[in-house]
Legacy VTK file of the C-alpha trace (Angstrom):
# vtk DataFile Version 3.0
C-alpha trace
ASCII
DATASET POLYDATA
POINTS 180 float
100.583 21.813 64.779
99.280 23.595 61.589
95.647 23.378 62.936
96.795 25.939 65.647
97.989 28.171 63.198
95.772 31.685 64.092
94.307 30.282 66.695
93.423 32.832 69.849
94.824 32.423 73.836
92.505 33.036 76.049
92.548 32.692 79.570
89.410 31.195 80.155
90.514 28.441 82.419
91.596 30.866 84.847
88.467 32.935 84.659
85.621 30.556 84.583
86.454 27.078 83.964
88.676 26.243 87.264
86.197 27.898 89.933
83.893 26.770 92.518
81.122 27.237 90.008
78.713 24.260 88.919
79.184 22.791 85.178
76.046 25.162 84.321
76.942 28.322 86.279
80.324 28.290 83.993
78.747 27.271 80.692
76.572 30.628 81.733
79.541 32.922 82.544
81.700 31.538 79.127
78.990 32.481 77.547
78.677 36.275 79.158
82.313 36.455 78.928
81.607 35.927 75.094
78.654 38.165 74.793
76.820 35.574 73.484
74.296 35.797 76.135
70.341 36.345 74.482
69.576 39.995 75.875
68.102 42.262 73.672
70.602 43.547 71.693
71.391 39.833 70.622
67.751 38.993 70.047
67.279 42.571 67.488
69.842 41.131 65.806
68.590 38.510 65.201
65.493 39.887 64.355
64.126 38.118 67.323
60.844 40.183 68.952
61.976 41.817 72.495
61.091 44.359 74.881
64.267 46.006 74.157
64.101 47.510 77.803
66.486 45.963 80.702
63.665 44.079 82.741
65.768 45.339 86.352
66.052 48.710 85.735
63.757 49.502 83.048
65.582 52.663 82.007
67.856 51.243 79.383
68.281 49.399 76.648
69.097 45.702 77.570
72.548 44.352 76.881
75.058 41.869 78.779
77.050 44.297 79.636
74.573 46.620 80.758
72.730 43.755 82.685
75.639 42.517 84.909
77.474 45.912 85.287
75.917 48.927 84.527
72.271 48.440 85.980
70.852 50.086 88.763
69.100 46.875 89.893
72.904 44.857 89.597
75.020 47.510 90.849
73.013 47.837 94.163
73.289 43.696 94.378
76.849 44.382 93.725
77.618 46.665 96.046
75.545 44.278 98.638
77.788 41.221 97.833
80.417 43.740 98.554
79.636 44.843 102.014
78.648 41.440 102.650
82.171 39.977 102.264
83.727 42.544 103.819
85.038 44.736 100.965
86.320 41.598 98.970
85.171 42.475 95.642
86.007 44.785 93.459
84.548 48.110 93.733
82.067 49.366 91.256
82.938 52.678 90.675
85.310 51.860 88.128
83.211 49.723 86.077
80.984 52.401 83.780
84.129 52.648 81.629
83.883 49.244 80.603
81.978 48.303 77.459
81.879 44.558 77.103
81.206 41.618 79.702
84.684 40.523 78.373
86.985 43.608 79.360
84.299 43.654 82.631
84.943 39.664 83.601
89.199 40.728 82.782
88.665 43.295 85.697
86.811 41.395 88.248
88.754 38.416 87.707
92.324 39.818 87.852
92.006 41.834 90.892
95.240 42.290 92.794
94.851 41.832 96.332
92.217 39.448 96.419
92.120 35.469 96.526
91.120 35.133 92.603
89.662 32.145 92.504
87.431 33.099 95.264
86.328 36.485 93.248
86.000 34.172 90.063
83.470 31.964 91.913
81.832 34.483 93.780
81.459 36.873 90.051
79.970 33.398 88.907
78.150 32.753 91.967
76.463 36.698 91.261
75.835 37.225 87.779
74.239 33.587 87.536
71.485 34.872 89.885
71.244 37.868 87.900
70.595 36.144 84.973
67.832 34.170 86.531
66.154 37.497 88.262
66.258 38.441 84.904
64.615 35.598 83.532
62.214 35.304 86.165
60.912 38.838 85.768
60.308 38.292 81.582
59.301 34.794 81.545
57.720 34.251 85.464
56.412 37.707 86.000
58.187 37.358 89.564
59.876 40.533 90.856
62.316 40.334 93.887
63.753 43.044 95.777
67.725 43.369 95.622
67.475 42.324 99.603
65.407 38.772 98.438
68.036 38.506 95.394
71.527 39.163 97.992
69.445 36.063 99.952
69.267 33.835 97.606
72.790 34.446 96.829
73.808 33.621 100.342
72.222 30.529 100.622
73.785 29.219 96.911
77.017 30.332 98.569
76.453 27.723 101.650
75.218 25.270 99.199
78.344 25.523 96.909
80.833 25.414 100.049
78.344 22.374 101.070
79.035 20.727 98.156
83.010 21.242 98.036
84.025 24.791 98.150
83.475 25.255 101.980
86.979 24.842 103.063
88.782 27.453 100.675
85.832 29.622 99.830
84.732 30.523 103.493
88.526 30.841 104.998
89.654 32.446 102.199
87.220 35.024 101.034
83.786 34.849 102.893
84.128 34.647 106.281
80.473 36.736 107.083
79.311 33.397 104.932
77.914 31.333 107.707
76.209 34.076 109.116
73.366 35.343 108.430
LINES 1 181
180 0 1 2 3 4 5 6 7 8 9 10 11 12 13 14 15 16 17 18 19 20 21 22 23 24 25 26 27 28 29 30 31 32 33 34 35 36 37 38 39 40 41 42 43 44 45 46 47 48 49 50 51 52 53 54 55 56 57 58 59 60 61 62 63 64 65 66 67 68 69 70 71 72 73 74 75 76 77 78 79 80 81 82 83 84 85 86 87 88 89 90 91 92 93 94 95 96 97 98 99 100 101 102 103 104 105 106 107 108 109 110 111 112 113 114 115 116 117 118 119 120 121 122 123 124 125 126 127 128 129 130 131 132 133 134 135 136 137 138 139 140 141 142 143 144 145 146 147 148 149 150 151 152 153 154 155 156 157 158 159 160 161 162 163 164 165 166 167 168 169 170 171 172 173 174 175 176 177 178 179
């Protein structure tokens, strides 16, 4: 028992680890609920060169938080994903007073009102493809438009409910999923 002693609750099984998400898509979002992600900030720290610039919006300085919630480039896939699923996500006008992925990933992922498991999966499901916009953009040089980005979100949506989610995820929180 003494090795507990100090040692921090979290609720990360409820957040991340017990969602619709593949093993790597929740490795990802553990780590952005840590901040541990390698933006910018991270890599100055670390004394790591960078372009210091978010690679979506290119108007501010790149961070995890600003990257998943505060981005022009996200928020407009946001609000997408929103309309898409018929209002079942959280809204985004609330989130500019949040100022770290793990007081953002609290809000999204404690929603009243909305199947939370669902929302967990489908934050997952969102900021994973974010990631790898961003990524493609630095490392690729490949630029899509938020409409080609909300697309390739809707088909990893049928491909997760392929693989196992279909049954909860579509009559629980997506029913616009297996349309187009």
């Amino acid at each position: 028992m003494t090795q507990f002693l100090g040692s921090i609750s979290t609720n990360h099984d409820k957040l991340i680890w017990r969602t619709w998400a593949p093993p790597r898509c929740k490795f990802f979002a553990w780590l952005a609920f840590q901040n541990r992600l390698w933006t910018s900030d991270c890599l100055q720290k670390h004394g790591c060169p960078n372009q210091q610039v978010c690679p979506l919006c290119h108007s501010a300085d790149e961070s995890a938080i600003h990257l998943l919630a505060h981005c022009r480039y996200s928020l407009r896939v946001w609000n997408a994903v929103r309309t898409w699923t018929g209002g079942n996500l959280p809204s985004t006008s609330q989130w500019g007073n949040l100022r770290s992925t793990n007081h953002w990933w609290r809000a999204i992922g404690t929603t009243p009102g909305l199947p939370a498991k669902a929302v967990r999966s489908l934050t997952i499901l969102v900021a994973w493809e974010i990631w790898k916009e961003r990524n493609a953009r630095i490392f690729d040089r490949r630029h899509n438009t938020t409409e080609a980005l909300i697309g390739k979100i809707k088909e990893e949506a049928r491909l997760w409910c392929a693989a196992g989610a279909k049954k909860n995820f579509v009559r629980s929180f997506l029913p616009p999923l297996l349309e187009a």
